[in-house]
Backbone as CSV, one residue per row, in Angstrom:
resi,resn,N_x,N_y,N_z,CA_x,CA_y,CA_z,C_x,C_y,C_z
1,UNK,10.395,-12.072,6.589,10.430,-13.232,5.724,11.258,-14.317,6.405
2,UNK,11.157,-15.405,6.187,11.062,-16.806,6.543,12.696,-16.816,6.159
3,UNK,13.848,-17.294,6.755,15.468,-17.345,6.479,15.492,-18.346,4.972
4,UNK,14.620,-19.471,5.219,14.402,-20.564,4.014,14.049,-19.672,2.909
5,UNK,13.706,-18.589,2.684,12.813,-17.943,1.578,13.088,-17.025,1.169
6,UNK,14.558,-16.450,1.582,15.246,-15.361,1.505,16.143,-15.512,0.095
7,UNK,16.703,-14.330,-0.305,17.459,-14.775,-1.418,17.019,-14.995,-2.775
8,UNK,15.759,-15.043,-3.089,15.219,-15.720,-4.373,14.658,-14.539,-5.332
9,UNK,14.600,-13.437,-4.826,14.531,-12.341,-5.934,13.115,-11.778,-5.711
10,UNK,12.186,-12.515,-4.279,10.705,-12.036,-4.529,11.121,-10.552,-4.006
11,UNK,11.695,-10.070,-3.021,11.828,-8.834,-2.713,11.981,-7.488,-4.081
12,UNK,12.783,-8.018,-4.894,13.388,-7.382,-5.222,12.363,-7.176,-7.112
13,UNK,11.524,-8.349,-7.361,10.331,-8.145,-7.763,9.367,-7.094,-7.754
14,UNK,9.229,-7.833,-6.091,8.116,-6.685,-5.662,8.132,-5.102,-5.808
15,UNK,9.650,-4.633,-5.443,9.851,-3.691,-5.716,9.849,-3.093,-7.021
16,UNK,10.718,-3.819,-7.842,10.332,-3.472,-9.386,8.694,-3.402,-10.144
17,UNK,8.327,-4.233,-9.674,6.532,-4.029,-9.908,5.877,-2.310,-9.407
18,UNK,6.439,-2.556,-8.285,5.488,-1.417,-7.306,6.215,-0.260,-7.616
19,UNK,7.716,-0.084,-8.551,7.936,1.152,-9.039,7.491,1.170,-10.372
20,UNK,7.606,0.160,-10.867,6.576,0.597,-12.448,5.729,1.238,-12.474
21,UNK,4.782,0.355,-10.942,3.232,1.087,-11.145,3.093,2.475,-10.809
22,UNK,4.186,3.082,-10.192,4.084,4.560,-9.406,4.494,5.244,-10.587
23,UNK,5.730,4.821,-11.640,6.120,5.393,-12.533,4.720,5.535,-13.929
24,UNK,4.193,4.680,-14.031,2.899,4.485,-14.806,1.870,5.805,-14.436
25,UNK,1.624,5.113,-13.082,0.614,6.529,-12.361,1.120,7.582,-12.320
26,UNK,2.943,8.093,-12.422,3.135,9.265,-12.179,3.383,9.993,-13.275
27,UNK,3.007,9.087,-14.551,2.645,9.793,-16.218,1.755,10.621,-16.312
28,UNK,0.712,10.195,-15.536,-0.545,10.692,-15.937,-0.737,12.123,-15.546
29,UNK,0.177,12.658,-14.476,0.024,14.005,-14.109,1.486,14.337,-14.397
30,UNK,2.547,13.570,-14.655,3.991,14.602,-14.382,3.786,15.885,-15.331
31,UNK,3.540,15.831,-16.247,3.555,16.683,-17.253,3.388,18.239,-16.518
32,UNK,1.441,17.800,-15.658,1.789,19.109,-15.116,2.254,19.423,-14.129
33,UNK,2.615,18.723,-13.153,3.815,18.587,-12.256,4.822,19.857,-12.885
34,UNK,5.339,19.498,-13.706,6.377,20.188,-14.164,6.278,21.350,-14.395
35,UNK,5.449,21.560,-15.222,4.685,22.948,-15.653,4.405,24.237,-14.221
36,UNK,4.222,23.489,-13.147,4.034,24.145,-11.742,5.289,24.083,-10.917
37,UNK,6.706,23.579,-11.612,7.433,23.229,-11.019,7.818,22.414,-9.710
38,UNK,6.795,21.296,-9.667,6.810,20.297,-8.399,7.522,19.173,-8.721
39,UNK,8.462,18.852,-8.009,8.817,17.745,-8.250,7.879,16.214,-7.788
40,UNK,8.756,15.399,-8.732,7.961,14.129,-7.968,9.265,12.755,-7.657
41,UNK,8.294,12.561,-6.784,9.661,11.927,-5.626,8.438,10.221,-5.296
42,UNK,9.544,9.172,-5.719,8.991,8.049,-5.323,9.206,7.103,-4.024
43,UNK,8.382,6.541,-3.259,8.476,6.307,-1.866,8.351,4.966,-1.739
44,UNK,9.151,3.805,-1.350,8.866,2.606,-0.369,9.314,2.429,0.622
45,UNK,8.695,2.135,1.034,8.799,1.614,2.837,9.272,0.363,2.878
46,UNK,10.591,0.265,3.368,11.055,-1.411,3.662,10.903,-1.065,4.730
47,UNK,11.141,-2.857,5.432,11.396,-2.986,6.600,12.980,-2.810,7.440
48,UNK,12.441,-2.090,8.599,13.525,-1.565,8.704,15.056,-2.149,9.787
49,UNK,14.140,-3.688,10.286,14.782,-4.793,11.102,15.027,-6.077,10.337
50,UNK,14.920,-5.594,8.999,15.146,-7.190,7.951,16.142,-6.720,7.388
51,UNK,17.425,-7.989,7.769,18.483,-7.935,7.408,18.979,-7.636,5.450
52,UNK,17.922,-7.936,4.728,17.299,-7.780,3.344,17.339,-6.511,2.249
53,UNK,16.851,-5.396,3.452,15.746,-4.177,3.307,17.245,-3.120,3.355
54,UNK,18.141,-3.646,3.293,20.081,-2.330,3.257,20.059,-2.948,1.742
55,UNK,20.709,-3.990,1.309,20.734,-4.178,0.053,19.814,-4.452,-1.018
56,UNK,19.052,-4.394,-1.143,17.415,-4.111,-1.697,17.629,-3.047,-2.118
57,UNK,17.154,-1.898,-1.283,17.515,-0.439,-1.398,18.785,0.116,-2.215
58,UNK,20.036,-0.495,-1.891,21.034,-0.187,-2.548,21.360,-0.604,-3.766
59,UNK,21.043,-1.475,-4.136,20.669,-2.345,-5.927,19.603,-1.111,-6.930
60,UNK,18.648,-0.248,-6.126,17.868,0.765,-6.749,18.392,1.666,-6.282
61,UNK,19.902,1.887,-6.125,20.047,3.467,-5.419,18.379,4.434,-4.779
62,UNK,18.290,3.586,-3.737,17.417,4.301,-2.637,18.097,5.003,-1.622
63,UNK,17.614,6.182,-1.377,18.588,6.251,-0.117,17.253,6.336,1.073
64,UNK,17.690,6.042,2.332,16.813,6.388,3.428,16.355,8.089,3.767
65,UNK,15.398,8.504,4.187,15.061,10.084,4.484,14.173,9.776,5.440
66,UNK,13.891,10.897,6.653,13.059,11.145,7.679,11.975,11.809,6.875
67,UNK,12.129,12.834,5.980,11.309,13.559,5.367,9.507,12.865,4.947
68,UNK,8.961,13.872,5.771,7.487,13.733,5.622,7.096,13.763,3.965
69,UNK,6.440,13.130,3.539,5.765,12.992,2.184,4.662,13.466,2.304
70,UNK,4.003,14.267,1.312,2.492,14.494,1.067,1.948,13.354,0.728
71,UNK,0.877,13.239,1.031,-0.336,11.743,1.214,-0.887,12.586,0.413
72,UNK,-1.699,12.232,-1.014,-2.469,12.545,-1.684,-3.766,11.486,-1.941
């Protein structure tokens, strides 16, 4: 992102949007998730050379992980 354009809350939007929608979609099956004892674990990808993408993360207690995710 553009230095002029930084700061204004779209990051931090976006993110709130794009965890609603995972939290929305992850209604529809947690139930039996649970029932099979799987957990469910939510994933974004910041960028990882934008000065932005440390406190972003830390405002949603994200933490960083190497850990492979299942692609469904």
């Amino acid at each position: 992102m553009l230095p002029q354009h930084r700061r204004r809350g779209a990051g931090q939007a976006l993110l709130i949007c794009a965890l609603n929608h995972a939290r929305i979609r992850a209604s529809e099956f947690e139930f039996e998730a649970q029932q099979e004892g799987f957990p469910l674990y939510f994933e974004a990808l910041l960028p990882v050379h934008d000065p932005g993408s440390e406190g972003l993360a830390a405002k949603f207690e994200m933490q960083p992980s190497d850990e492979h995710t299942l692609k469904v």
